[in-house]
N, C-alpha and C positions, 0 to 999 in steps of 0.2 A: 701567342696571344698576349696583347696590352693589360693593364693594369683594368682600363676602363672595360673593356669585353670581358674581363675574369667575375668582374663585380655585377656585369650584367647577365654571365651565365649564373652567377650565383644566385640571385635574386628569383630569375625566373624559376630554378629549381626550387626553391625556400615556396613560391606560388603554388607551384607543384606540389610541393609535399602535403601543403595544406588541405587542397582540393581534391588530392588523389580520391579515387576510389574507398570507399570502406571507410573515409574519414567521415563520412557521412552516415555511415552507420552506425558508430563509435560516439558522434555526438548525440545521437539519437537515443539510443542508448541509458546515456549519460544523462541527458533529458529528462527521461521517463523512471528514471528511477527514483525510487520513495523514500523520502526521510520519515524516522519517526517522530509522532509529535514529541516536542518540544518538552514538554512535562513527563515523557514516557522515560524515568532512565532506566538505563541496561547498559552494559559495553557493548559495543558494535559486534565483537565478535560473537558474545551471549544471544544474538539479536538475529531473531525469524520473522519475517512477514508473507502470510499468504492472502494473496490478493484475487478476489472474484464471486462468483455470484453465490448464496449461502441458499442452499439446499434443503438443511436442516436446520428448524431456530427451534427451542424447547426455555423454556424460561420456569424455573419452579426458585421455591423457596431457599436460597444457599447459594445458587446456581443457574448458570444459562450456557446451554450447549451449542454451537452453531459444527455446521458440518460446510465446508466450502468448497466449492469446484473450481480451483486454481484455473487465473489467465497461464497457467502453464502444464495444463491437465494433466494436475494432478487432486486428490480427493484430502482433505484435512480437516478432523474432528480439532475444536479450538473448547475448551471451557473455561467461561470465568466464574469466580467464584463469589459470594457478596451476602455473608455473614447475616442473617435473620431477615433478608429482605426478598424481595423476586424483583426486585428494580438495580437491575447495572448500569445503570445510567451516571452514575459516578467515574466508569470503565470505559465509558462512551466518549465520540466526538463525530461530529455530522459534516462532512466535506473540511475536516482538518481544523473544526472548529468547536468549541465546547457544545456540550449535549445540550439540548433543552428541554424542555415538557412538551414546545410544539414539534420537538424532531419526532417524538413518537410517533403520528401522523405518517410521515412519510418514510418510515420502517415497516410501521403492521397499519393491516386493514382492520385488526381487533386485538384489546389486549390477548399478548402471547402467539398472535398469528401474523408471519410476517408476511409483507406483500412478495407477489411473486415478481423474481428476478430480480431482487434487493444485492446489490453489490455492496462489497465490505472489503478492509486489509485488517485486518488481525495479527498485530505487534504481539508476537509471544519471545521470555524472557526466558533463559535456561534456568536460572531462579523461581519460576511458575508465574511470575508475575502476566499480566494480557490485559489490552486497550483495543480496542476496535475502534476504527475510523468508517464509520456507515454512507454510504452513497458515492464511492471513488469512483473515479474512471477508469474503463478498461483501461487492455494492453490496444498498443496501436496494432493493429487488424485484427481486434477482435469485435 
């Protein structure tokens, strides 16, 4: 084999590899996976997110409970915590953007009742620290 045929087998293989199989699933993958917001710190490694439709919302005085049915079914009691108030909305973010007064709207149908099939990701911190990103998108096929 010449110089020019080695560099053209190699080439084609390098195409290959790119395109194979399963690279495509790999970027997909990669894609879809969720950073946390920006202002949320933690070490990656300290760092949990459960992502899907919230089952459970309870909102009292100190505290708000959500209970969540993972796009990876599984079940996750989340609480955040918020010192003399019943608004976490400090804790909040609405499609990876700061909370507002009119995101309440499109959480609950009434104070403390949240609309049905309200999806959330819920950033919890090994430290106890927790952010909530409200109205994410599923997982792809779900």
């Amino acid at each position: 084999m010449n110089a020019e045929s080695a560099v053209n087998v190699a080439a084609i293989l390098l195409v290959l590899s790119v395109t194979a199989p399963g690279r495509e699933a790999s970027l997909a993958h990669s894609q879809t996976r969720q950073r946390p917001p920006e202002e949320f710190a933690c070490p990656r490694n300290d760092l949990t997110v459960y992502t899907g439709v919230v089952t459970r919302y309870e909102r009292r005085l100190g505290r708000t409970t959500l209970r969540i049915s993972t796009d990876w079914d599984t079940t996750e009691d989340v609480t955040l915590t918020h010192a003399g108030t019943d608004d976490a909305s400090a804790l909040y973010r609405y499609m990876g953007k700061p909370f507002t007064a009119s995101d309440w709207a499109r959480i609950e149908q009434s104070k403390g009742v949240l609309r049905t099939g309200t999806r959330a990701a819920a950033w919890v911190c090994a430290d106890g620290k927790v952010m909530v990103d409200w109205g994410v998108p599923g997982r792809v096929g779900n």
